[in-house]
C-alpha positions in Angstrom: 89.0 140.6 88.1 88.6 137.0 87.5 86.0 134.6 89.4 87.9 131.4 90.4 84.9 130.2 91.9 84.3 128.7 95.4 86.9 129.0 97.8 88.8 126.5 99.0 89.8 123.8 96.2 85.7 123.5 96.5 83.9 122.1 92.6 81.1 124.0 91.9 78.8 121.3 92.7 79.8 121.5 96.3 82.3 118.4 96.8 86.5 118.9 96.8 88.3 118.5 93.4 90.4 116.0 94.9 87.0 113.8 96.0 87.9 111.2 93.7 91.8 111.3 93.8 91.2 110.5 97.5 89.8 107.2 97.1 92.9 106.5 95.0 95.3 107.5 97.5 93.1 105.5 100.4 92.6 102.2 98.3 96.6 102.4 97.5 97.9 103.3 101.0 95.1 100.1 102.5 96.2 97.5 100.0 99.7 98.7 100.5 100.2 98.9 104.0 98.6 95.3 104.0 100.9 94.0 101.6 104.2 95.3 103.6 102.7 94.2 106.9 102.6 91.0 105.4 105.9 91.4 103.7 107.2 91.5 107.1 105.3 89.2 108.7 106.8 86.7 106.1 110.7 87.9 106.6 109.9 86.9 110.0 108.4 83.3 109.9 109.7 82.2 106.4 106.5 81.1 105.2 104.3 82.2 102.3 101.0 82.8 103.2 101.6 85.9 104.9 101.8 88.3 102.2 98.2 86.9 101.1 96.6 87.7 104.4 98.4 91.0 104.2 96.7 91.9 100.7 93.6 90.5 101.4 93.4 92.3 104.5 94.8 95.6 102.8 92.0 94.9 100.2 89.1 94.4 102.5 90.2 97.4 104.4 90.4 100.0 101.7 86.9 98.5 100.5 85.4 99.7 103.8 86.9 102.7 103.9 85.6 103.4 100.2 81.9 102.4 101.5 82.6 105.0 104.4 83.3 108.0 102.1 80.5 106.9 99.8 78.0 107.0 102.7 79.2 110.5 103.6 79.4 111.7 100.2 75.9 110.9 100.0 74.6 111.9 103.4 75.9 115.5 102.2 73.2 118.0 101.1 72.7 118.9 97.3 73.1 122.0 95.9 
């Protein structure tokens, strides 16, 4: 029989194998969803600017959410 190691998708040092591939997935979907919120926005008032706010928002958002999962990644216990 053949040891797959921790259950659960877990890495041997005790974080998920897809740790990193979530803040990916995060920083796309923030910056993203900013940028088609502001998409919209600019369909609707036929101006410009929008689609800046919308990035810049997406941007700032996913950067918060990054310094969220940093702080929990490092409140977890070693070992």
């Amino acid at each position: 029989m053949v040891d797959e190691g921790p259950a659960g998708g877990e890495s041997p040092k005790g974080g998920t194998d897809f740790t990193y591939l979530d803040v990916g997935w995060r920083m796309l979907g923030a910056v993203g969803t900013g940028l088609l919120g502001g998409w919209l926005v600019k369909r609707w008032i036929h101006a410009d600017w929008p689609l800046a706010v919308g990035g810049a928002v997406g941007i700032a958002i996913g950067m918060y959410d990054l310094i969220l999962m940093a702080s929990k990644m490092a409140k977890r216990p070693k070992g």
